[in-house]
KOLNUMI-932963 format. One line per field, with one value per residue (C-alpha): residue number from 1; x, z, y; residue in one letter. Coordinates in pm, whole numbers, m for minus. Layout:
<atoms>
nufi = NUM:... .
east = X:... .
up = Z:... .
north = Y:... .
kefi = A:... .
</atoms>
This chain:
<atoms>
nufi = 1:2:3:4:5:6:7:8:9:10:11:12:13:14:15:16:17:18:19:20:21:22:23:24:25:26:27:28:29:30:31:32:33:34:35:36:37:38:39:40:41:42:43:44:45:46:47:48:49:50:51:52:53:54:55:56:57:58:59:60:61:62:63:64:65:66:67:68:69:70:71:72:73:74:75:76:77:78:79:80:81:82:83:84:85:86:87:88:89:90:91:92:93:94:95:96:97:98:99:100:101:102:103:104:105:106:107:108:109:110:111:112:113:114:115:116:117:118:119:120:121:122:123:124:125:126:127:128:129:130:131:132:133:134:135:136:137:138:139:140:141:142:143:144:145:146:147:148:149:150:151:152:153:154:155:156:157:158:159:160:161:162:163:164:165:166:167:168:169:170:171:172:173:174:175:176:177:178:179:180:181:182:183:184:185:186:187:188:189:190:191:192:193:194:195:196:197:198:199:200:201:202:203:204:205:206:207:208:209:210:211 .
east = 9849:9854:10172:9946:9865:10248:10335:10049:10159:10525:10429:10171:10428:10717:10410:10350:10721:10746:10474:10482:10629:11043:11009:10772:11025:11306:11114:11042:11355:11527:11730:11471:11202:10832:10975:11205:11003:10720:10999:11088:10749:10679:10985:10866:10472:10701:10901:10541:10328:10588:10598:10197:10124:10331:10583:10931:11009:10959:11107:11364:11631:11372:11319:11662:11733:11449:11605:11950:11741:11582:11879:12062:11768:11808:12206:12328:12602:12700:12551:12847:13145:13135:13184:13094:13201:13155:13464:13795:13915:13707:13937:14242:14175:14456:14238:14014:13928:13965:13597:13502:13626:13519:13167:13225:13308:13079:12791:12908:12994:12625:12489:12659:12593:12218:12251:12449:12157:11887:12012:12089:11771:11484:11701:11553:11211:11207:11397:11096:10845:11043:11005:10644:10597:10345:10297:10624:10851:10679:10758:11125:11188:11047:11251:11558:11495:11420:11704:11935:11775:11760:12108:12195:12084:12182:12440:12279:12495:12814:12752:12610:12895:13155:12923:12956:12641:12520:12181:11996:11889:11508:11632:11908:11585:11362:11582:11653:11281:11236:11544:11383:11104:11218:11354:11012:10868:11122:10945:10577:10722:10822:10476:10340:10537:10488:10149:10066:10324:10107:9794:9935:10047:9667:9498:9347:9590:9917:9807:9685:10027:10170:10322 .
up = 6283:6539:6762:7068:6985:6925:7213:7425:7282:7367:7718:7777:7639:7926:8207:8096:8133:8438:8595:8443:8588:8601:8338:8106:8146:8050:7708:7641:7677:7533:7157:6902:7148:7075:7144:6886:6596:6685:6608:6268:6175:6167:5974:5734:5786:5678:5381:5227:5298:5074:4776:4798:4840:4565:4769:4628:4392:4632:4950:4809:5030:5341:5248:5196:5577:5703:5506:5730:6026:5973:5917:6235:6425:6289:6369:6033:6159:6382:6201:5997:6184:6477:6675:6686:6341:6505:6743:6671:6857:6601:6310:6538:6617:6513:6350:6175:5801:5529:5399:5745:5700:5364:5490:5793:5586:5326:5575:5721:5412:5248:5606:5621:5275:5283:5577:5398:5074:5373:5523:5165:5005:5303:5541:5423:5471:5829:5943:5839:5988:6307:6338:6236:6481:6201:6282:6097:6230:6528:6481:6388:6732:6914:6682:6753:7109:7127:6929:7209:7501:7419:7325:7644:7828:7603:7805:8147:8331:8174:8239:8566:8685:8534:8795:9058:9086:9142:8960:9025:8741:8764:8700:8413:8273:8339:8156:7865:7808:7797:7567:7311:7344:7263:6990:6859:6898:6626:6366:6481:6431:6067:5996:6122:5935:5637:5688:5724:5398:5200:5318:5242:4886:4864:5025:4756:4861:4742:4372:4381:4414:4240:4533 .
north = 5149:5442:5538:5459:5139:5040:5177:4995:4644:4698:4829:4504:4309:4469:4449:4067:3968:4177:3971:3663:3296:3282:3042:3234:3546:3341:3214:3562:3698:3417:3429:3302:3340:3529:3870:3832:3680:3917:4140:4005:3924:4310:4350:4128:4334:4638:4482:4352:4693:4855:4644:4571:4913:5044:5227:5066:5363:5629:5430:5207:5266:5230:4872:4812:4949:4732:4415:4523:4566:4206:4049:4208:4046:3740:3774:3762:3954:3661:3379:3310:3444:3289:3684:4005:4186:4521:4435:4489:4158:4000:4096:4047:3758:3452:3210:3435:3336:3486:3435:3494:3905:3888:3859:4028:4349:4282:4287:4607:4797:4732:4883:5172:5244:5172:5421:5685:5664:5697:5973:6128:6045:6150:6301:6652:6539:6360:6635:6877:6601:6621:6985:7018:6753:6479:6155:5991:6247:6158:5788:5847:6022:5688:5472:5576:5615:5257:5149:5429:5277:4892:4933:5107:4783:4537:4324:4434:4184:4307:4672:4653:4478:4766:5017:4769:4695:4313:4209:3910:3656:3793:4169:4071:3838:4100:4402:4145:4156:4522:4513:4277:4471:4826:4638:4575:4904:5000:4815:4905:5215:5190:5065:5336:5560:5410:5364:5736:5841:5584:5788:6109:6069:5894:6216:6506:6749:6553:6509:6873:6991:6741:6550 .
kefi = X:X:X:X:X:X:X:X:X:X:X:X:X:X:X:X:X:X:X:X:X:X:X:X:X:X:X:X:X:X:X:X:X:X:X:X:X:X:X:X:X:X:X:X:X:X:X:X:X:X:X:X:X:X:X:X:X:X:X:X:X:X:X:X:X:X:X:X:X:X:X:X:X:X:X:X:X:X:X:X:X:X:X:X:X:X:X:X:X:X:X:X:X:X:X:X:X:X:X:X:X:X:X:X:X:X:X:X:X:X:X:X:X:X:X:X:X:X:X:X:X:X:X:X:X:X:X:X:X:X:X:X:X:X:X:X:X:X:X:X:X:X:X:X:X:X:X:X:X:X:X:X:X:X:X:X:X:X:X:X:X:X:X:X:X:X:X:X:X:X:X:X:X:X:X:X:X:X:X:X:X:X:X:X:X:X:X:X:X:X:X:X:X:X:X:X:X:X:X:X:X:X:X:X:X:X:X:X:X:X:X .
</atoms>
């Protein structure tokens, strides 16, 4: 897949919400709706390009960070707990259970340590692909501008009321559909990352030197 292309889809998929019927923008912006499972359907793309293509030993840890990425999506993190586990009010809270925090800080301790062995393990290497400017360093860059940005409006309501300023249904609907779909440009993103790695360590060059 090529970094245009990703971009176009998420971009006709923002234009078609803009423009579409009140009711169409709510279904796409809704939980569960095709936003979202396009969303975890390319997670799921990712997960299988690496094991099919042979790319487990040498990306382990990115799989693992795409499984945490799926199941964020899928709200694993409030699936089970009834509240946000990234809150403090959430382990506060009076009638919290025990197997509730258990899983609460289960879930969080396996994400920040499949993000610690990311960063450890290819942190080098994007770093170099973001300053040579290749297609995966490339890819990073968007990826984590999506995932700044569609956090930055996630709760548009919320926050625009904290600036004082009053939004109307269509604009929270319409901003809830850009969210969701940043949120899928990260995974189009990861596809094309990997997709261009697996072509390099194919290409003449990389068994040359031994890469």
């Amino acid at each position: 897949m090529k970094i245009g292309l990703a971009i176009a889809l998420v971009l006709a998929t923002i234009a078609i919400g803009a423009l579409a019927p009140a009711d169409v923008q709510s279904f796409l912006a809704s939980e569960g709706g095709p936003v979202e499972w396009a969303t975890v359907a390319c997670y799921a793309v990712a997960l299988g390009y690496i094991v099919f293509c042979g790319l487990y030993q040498k990306a382990k840890w990115i799989f693992w960070l795409i499984v945490v990425f799926m199941m964020r999506e899928l709200d694993f993190d409030a699936r089970f707990t009834g509240g946000k586990i990234t809150k403090l009010d959430f382990y506060l809270a009076p009638d919290l259970h025990l197997l509730q925090a258990l899983y609460a800080v289960a879930l969080l301790g396996g994400f920040f340590f499949v993000v610690f062995m990311v960063v450890k393990s290819y942190g080098r290497n994007f770093a170099v692909e973001v300053k040579e400017g290749t297609p995966i360093g490339l890819a990073a860059i968007l990826a984590l501008m999506a995932t700044g940005l569609s956090k930055l409006i996630d709760g548009p309501r919320r926050k625009a009321s904290r600036m004082g300023i009053d939004l109307s249904e269509q604009q929270i609907v319409i901003l809830q559909i850009v969210e969701e779909s940043l949120e899928l440009l990260l995974p189009l993103m990861i596809i094309v990352a990997l997709s261009h790695y697996h072509r390099t360590l194919q290409s003449p060059s990389s068994f040359a030197t031994g890469q």
